[in-house]
C-alpha positions as CSV (number, residue, x, y, z in Angstrom):
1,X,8.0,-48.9,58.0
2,X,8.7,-45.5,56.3
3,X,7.0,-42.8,54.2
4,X,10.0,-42.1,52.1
5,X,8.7,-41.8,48.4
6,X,12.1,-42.3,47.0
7,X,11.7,-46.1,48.0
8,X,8.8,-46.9,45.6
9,X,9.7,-43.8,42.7
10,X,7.4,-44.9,39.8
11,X,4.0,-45.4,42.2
12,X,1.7,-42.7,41.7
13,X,-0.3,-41.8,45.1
14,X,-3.8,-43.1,45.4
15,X,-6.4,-40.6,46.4
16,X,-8.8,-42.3,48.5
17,X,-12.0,-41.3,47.9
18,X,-13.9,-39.0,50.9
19,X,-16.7,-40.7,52.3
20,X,-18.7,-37.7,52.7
21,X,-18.5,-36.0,48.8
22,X,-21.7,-34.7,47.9
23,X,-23.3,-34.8,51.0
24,X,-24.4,-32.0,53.2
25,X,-23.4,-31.4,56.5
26,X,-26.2,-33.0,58.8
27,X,-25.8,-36.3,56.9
28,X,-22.3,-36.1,57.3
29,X,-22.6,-35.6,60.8
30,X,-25.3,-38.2,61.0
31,X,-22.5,-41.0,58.9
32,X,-20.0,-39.5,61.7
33,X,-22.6,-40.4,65.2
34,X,-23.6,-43.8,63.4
35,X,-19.9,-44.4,62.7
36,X,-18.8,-43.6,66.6
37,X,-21.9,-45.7,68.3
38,X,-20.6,-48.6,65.7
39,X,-17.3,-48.1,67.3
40,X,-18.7,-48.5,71.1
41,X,-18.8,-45.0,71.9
42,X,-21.6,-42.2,72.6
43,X,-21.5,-39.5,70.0
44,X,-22.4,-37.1,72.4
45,X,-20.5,-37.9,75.8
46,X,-17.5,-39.7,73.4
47,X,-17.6,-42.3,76.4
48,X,-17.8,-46.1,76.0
49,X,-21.1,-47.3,75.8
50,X,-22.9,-48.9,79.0
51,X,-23.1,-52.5,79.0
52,X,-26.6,-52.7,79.1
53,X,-27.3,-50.0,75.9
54,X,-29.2,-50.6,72.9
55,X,-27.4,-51.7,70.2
56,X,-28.8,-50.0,67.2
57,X,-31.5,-47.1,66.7
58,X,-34.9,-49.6,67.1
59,X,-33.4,-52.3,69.3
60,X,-34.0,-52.6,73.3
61,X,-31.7,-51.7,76.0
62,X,-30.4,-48.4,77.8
63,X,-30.7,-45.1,75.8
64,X,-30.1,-41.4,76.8
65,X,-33.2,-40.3,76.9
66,X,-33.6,-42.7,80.3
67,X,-30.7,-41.1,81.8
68,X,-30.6,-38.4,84.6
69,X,-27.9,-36.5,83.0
70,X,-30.3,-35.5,80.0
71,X,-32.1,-32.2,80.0
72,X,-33.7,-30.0,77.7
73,X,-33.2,-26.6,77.7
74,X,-33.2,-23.7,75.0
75,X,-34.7,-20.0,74.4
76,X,-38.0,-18.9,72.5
77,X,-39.1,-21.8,70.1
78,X,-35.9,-23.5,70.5
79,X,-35.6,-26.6,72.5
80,X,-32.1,-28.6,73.0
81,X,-31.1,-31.8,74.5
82,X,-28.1,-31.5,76.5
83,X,-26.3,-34.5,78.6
84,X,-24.8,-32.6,82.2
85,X,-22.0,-35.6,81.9
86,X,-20.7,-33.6,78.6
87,X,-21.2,-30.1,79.3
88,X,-17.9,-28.4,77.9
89,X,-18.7,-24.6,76.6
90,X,-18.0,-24.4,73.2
91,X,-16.8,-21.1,71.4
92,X,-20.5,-20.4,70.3
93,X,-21.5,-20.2,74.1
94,X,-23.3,-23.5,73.9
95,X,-23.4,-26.3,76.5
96,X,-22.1,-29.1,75.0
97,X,-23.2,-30.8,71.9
98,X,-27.2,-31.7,71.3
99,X,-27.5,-35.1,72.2
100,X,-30.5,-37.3,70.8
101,X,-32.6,-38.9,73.0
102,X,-32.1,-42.5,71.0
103,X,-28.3,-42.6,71.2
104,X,-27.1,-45.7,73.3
105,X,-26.6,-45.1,77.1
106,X,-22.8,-44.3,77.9
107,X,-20.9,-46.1,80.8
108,X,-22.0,-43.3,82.9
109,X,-25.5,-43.5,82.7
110,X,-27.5,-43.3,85.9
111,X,-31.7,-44.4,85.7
112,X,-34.2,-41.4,85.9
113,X,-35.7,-43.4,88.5
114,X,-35.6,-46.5,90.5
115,X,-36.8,-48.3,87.3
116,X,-34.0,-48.4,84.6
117,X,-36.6,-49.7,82.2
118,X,-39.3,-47.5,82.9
119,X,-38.9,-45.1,79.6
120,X,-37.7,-48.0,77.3
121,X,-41.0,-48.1,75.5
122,X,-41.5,-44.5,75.1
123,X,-41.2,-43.8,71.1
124,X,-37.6,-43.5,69.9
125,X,-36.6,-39.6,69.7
126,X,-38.5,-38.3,72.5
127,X,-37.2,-37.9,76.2
């Protein structure tokens, strides 16, 4: 198959319409994390998703916030969740990206504790 434009001369490109007009950048972003988890992937580690993870934002199964890997850290009034399983500096001196303790586990999830279910009925958000 080609890209030559001289094979179909009278069609006009279509412009295909951006997804993300008019919206701001955080629900952008938000569209973007909701689109990757659809995909099988955690936004935050970009690894596949654990066998065992929650499938959606309210439904049961492994999340990051019962993960070993999470920790929060941050300065003054500021706190962040980071995963240690994607910890690459970016240019703004920052440890990765924030991760939200909701997101589906990732294939290299590892339990706080003994108990893998022992945070699954905390309240979604919250480590």
């Amino acid at each position: 198959m080609t890209d030559d434009p001289s094979l179909l001369p009278d069609l006009e490109p279509v412009p295909v319409p951006d997804r993300f007009e008019g919206l701001g950048r955080d629900a952008a972003r938000t569209l973007r994390q909701a689109d990757t988890i659809a995909a099988g992937f955690n936004p935050g580690t970009r690894e596949r998703l654990h066998r065992d993870a929650a499938k959606d934002r309210t439904g049961s199964g492994l999340r990051c916030r019962d993960c070993r890997h999470l920790y929060r850290t941050g300065a003054g009034n500021s706190d962040f969740l980071k995963c240690e399983e994607a910890g690459v500096r970016n240019g703004r001196g920052s440890w990765g990206p924030d991760m939200r303790g909701w997101w589906p586990a990732c294939r290299l999830f590892e339990p706080k504790s003994g108990d893998m279910r022992k945070d699954a009925n905390r309240t979604a958000g919250h480590v």
